[in-house]
C-alpha atoms as a printed R data frame, in Angstrom:
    type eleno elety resid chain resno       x       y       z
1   ATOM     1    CA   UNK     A     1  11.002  -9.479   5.442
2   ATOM     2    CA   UNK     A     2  11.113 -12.437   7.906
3   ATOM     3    CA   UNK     A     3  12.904 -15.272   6.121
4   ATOM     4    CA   UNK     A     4  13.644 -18.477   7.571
5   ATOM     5    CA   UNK     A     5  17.702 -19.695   8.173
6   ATOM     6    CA   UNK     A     6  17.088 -21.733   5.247
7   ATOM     7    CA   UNK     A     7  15.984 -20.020   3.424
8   ATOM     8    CA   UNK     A     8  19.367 -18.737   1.283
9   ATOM     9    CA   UNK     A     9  20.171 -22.427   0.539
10  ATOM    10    CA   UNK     A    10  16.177 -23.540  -0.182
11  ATOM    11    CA   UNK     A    11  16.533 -19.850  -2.417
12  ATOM    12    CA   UNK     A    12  20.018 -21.325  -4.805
13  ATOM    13    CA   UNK     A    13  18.591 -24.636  -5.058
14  ATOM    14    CA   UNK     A    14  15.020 -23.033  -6.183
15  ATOM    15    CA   UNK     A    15  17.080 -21.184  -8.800
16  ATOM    16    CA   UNK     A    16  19.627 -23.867  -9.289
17  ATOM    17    CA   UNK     A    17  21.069 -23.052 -13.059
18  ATOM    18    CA   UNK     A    18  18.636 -19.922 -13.224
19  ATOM    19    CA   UNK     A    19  20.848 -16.667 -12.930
20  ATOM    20    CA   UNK     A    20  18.677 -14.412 -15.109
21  ATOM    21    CA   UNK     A    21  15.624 -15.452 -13.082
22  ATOM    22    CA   UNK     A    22  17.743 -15.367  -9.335
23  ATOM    23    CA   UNK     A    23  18.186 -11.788 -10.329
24  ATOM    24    CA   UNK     A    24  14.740 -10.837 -11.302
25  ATOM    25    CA   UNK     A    25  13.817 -12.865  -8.341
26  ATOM    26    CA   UNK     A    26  16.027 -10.729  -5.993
27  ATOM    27    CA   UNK     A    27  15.265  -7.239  -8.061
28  ATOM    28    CA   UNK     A    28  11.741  -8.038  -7.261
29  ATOM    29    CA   UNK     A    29  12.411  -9.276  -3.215
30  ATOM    30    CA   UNK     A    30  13.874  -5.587  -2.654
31  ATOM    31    CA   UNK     A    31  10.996  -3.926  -3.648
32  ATOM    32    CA   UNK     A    32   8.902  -5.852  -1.787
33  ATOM    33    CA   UNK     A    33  11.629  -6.021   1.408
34  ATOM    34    CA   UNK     A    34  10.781  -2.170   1.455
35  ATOM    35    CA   UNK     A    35   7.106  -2.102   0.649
36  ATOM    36    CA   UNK     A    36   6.112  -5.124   3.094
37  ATOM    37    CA   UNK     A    37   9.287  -5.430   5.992
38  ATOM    38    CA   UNK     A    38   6.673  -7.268   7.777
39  ATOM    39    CA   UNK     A    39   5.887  -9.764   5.453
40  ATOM    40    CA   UNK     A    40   7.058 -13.851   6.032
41  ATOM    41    CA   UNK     A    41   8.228 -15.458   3.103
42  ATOM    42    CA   UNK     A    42   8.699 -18.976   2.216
43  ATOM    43    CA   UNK     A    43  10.530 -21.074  -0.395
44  ATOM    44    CA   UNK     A    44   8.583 -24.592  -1.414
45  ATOM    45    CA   UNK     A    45   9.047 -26.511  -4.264
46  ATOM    46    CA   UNK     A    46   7.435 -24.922  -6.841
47  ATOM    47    CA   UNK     A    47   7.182 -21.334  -5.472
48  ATOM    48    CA   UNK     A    48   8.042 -18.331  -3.367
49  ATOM    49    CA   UNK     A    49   5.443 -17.378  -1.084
50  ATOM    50    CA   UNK     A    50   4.785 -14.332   0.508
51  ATOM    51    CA   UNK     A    51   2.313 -14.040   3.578
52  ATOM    52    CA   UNK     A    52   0.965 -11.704   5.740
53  ATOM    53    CA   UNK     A    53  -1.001 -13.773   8.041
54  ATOM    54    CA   UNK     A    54  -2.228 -14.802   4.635
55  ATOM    55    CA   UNK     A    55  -0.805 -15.438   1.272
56  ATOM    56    CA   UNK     A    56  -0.774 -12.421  -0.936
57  ATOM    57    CA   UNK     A    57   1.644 -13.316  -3.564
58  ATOM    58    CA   UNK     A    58   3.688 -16.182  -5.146
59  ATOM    59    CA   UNK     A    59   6.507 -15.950  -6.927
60  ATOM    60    CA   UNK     A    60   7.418 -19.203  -9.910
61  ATOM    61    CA   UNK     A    61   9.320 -20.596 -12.480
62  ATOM    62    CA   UNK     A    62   7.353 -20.885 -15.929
63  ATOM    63    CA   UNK     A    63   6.839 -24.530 -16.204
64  ATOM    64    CA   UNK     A    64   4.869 -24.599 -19.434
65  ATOM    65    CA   UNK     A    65   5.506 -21.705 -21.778
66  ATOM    66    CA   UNK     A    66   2.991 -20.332 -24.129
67  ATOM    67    CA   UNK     A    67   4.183 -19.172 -27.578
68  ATOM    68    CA   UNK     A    68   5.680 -15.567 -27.421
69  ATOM    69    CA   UNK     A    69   6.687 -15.641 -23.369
70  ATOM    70    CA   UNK     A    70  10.273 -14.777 -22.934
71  ATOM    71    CA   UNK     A    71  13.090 -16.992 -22.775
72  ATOM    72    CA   UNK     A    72  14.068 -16.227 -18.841
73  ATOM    73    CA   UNK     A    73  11.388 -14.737 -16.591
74  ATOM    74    CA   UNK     A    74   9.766 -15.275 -13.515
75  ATOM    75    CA   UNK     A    75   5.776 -15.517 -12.892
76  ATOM    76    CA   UNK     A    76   4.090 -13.237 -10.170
77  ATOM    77    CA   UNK     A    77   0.631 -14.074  -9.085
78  ATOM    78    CA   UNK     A    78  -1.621 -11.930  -6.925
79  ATOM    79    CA   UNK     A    79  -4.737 -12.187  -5.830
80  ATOM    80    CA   UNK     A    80  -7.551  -9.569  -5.970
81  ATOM    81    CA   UNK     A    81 -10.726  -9.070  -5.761
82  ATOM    82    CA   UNK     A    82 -11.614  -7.833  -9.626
83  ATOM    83    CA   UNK     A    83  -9.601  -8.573 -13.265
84  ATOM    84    CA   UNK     A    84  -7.507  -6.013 -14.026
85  ATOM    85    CA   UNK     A    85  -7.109  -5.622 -18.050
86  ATOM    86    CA   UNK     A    86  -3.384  -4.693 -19.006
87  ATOM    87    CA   UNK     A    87  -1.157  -5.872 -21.383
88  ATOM    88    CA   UNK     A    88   1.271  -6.947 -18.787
89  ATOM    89    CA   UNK     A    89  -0.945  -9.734 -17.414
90  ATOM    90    CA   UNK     A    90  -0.107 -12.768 -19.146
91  ATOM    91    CA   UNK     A    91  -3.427 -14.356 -17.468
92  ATOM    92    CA   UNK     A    92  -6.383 -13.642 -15.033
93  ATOM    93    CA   UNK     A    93  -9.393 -16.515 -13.869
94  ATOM    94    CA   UNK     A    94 -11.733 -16.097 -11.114
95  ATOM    95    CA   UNK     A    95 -11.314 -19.173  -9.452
96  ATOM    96    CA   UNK     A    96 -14.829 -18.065  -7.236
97  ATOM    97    CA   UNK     A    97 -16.377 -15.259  -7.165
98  ATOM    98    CA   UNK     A    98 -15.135 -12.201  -6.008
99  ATOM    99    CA   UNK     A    99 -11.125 -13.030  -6.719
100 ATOM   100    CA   UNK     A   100  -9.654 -13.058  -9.015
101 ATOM   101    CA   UNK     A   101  -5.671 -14.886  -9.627
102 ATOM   102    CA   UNK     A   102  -3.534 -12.799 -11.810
103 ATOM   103    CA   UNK     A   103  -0.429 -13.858 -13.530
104 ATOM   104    CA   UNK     A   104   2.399 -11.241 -14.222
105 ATOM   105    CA   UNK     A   105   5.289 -12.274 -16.137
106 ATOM   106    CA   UNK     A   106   8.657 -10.471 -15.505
107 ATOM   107    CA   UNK     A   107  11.521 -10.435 -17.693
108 ATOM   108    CA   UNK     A   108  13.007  -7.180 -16.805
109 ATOM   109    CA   UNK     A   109  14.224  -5.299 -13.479
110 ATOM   110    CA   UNK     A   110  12.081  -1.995 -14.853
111 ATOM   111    CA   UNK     A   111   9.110  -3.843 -15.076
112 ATOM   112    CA   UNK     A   112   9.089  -3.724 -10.771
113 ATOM   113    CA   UNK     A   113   7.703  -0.437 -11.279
114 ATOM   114    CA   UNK     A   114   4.938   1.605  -9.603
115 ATOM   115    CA   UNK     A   115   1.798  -0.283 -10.932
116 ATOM   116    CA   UNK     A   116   3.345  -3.250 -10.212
117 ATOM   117    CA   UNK     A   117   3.922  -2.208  -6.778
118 ATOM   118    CA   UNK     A   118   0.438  -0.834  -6.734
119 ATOM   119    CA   UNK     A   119  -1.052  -4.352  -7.803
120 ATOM   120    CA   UNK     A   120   1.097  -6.073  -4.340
121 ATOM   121    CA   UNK     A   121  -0.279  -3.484  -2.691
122 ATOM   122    CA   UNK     A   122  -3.805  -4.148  -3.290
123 ATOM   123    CA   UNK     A   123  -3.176  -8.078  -3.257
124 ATOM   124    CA   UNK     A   124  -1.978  -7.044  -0.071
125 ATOM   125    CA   UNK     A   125  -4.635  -5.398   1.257
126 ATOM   126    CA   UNK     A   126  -7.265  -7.908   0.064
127 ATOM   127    CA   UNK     A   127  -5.275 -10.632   2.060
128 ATOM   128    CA   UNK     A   128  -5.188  -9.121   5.138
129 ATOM   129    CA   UNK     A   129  -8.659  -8.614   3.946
130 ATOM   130    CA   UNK     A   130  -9.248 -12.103   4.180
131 ATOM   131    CA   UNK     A   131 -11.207 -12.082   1.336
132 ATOM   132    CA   UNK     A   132 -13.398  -9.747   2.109
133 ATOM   133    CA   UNK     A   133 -14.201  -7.735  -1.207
134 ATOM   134    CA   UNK     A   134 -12.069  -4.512  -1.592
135 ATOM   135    CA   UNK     A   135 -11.947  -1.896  -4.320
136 ATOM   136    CA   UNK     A   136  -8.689  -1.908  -6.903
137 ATOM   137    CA   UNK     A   137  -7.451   1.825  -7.527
């Protein structure tokens, strides 16, 4: 993936007293380094983004934790263009019609598995998309 020369340093400060989440984080970057090579992505203050002449998924920090979320994990959210039901999504709202923001929390290098990959995929797809509705697998 294209990163920027800053973007090691803007990556340890992001994660600054954070190793358990670093190495979700970077558990997580290889899968998508070999699913999207094309893909830019960006450190900011509050999150990771990752674009494909549009944003398709953001990687943060928990900043407020609901009862029962683990102690150290990281928060993936996709966009797509219908809820998907599964246990593993810790929240879903359709912020307009037609998509549909997902929340994934990860607390465990097997949990970048293949339906996880096949949710990028599709939030993928739906960004290059632009928005245009899509059908989820």
């Amino acid at each position: 993936m294209e990163t920027s020369e800053q973007y090691p340093m803007d990556l340890a400060f992001f994660f600054r007293d954070r190793p358990e989440e670093a190495a979700l984080y970077a558990a997580l970057y290889r899968a998508m380094d070999a699913a999207f090579p094309q893909a830019q992505v960006k450190v900011q203050k509050t999150q990771i983004s990752f674009y494909q002449r549009h944003l398709f998924a953001a990687v943060s920090l928990p900043i407020r934790r609901r009862k029962g979320w683990p102690t150290h994990c990281i928060v993936l959210t996709l966009g797509l263009p219908a809820r998907v039901d599964a246990p593993r999504i810790a929240m879903a709202v359709e912020p307009y019609p037609g998509r549909w923001t997902h929340h994934i929390l990860i607390d465990a290098p097997d949990q970048i598995d293949a339906q996880l990959l096949s949710w990028l995929q599709a939030a993928h797809g739906f960004a290059l998309a632009k928005g245009r509705k899509t059908t989820l697998e």
